[in-house]
C-alpha positions as CSV (number, residue, x, y, z in Angstrom):
1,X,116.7,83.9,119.8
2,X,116.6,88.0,119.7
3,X,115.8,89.1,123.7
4,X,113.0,91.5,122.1
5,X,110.8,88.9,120.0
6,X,110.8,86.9,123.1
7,X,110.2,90.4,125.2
8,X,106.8,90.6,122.1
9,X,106.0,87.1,122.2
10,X,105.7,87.5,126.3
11,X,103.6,90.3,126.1
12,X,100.8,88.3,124.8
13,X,98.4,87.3,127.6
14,X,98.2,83.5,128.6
15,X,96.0,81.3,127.6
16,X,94.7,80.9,131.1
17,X,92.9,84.1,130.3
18,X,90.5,82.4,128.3
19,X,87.0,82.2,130.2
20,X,85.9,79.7,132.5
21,X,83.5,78.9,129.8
22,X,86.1,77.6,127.6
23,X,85.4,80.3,124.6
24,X,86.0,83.6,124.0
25,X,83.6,86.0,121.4
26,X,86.1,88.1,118.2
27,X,85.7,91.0,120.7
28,X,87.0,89.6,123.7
29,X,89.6,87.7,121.7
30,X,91.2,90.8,120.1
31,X,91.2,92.6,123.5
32,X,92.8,89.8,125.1
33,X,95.7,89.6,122.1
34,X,95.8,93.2,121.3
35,X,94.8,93.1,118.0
36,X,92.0,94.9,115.5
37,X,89.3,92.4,114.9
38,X,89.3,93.1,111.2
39,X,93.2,91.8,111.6
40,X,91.8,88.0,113.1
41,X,88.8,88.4,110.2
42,X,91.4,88.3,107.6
43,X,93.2,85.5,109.4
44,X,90.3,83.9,109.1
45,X,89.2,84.5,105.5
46,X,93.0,83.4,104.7
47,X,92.1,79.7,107.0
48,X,95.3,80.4,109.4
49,X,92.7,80.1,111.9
50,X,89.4,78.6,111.4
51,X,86.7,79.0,114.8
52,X,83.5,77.0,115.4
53,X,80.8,79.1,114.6
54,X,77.4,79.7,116.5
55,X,74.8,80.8,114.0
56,X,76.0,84.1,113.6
57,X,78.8,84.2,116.2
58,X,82.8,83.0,116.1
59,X,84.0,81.6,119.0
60,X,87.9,80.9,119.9
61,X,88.9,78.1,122.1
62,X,91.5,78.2,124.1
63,X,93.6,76.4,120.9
64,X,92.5,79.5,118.7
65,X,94.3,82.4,121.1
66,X,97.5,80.5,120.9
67,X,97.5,80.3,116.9
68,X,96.6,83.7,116.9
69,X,99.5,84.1,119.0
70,X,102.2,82.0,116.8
71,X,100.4,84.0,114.0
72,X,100.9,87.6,115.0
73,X,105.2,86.1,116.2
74,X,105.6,85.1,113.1
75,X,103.8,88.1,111.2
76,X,106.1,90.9,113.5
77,X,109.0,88.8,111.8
78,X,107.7,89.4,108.5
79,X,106.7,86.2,107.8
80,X,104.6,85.6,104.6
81,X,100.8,84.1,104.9
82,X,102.2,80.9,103.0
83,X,104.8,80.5,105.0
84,X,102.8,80.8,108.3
85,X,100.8,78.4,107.3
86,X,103.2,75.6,106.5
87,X,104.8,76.8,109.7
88,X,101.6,76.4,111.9
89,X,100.7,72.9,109.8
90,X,103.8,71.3,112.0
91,X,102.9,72.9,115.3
92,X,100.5,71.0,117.2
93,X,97.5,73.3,118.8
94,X,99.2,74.0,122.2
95,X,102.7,74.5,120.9
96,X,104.4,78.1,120.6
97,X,106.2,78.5,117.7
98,X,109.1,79.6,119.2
99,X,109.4,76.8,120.6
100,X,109.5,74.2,118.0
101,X,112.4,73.3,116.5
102,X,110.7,72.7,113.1
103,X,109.6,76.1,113.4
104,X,112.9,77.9,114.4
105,X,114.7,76.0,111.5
106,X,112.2,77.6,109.1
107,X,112.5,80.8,110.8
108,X,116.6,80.6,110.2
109,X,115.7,80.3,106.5
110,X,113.5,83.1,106.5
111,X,116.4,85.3,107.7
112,X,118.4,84.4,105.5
113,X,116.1,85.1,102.7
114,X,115.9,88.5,104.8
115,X,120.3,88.9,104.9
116,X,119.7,88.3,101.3
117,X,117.3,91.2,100.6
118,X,119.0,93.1,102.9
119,X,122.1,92.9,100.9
120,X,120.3,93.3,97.7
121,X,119.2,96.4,99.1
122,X,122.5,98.5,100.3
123,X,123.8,97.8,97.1
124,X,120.6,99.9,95.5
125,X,121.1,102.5,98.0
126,X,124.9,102.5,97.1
127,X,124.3,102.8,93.3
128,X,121.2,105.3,93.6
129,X,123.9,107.2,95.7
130,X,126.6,107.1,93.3
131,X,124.2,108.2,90.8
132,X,122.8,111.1,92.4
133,X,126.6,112.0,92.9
134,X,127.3,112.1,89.5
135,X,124.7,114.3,88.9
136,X,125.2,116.7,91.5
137,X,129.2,117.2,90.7
């Protein structure tokens, strides 16, 4: 695996972080992953992640900071929502994604859907070049 997505996936806090209390409120939870709570809103109105609610209030177990985790991995990779959730579907709660060799194998196939694009891409540019050549000579 790239150095850096393991450097991004490390700089997540640990789940130990989560209160003695067991739970953790949508504010505390985005401080403690880094992320906009509108962000883990729409993660929820897509059901990647899916808290107990409180009356009014959310509240993320210990389980819920560690998909939001896997999800935010996965999204930095570019990841669809479909795909993340057939990804997260054969990780169990506690497991990282990078670590699961499910996971990784789907991750392979999402690069090269990537190399594909990528490819796709340069020849584009190189076309859009040749035509702006033609035009300019």
């Amino acid at each position: 695996m790239d150095s850096h997505l393991n450097e991004s996936a490390a700089n997540l806090p640990d789940d130990s972080l989560v209160p003695q209390d067991g739970f953790l409120f949508i504010g505390e939870l985005a401080k403690l992953t880094a992320t906009d709570p509108k962000t883990i809103r729409f993660y929820e109105r897509v059901e990647l992640i899916s808290p107990p609610r409180h009356g009014r209030f959310r509240t993320y177990l210990a389980s819920d900071v560690r998909r939001l985790k896997n999800i935010l991995t996965l999204r930095r990779l570019g990841v669809p929502i479909a795909q993340i959730r057939e990804i997260l579907d054969m990780l169990s709660p506690e497991e990282d994604v990078l670590a699961s060799e499910k996971a990784v194998r789907h991750l392979k196939r999402h690069l090269d859907l990537l190399k594909t694009l990528q490819d796709e891409l340069l020849s584009q540019i190189e076309k859009t070049n040749t035509a702006l050549d033609s035009l300019v000579a």
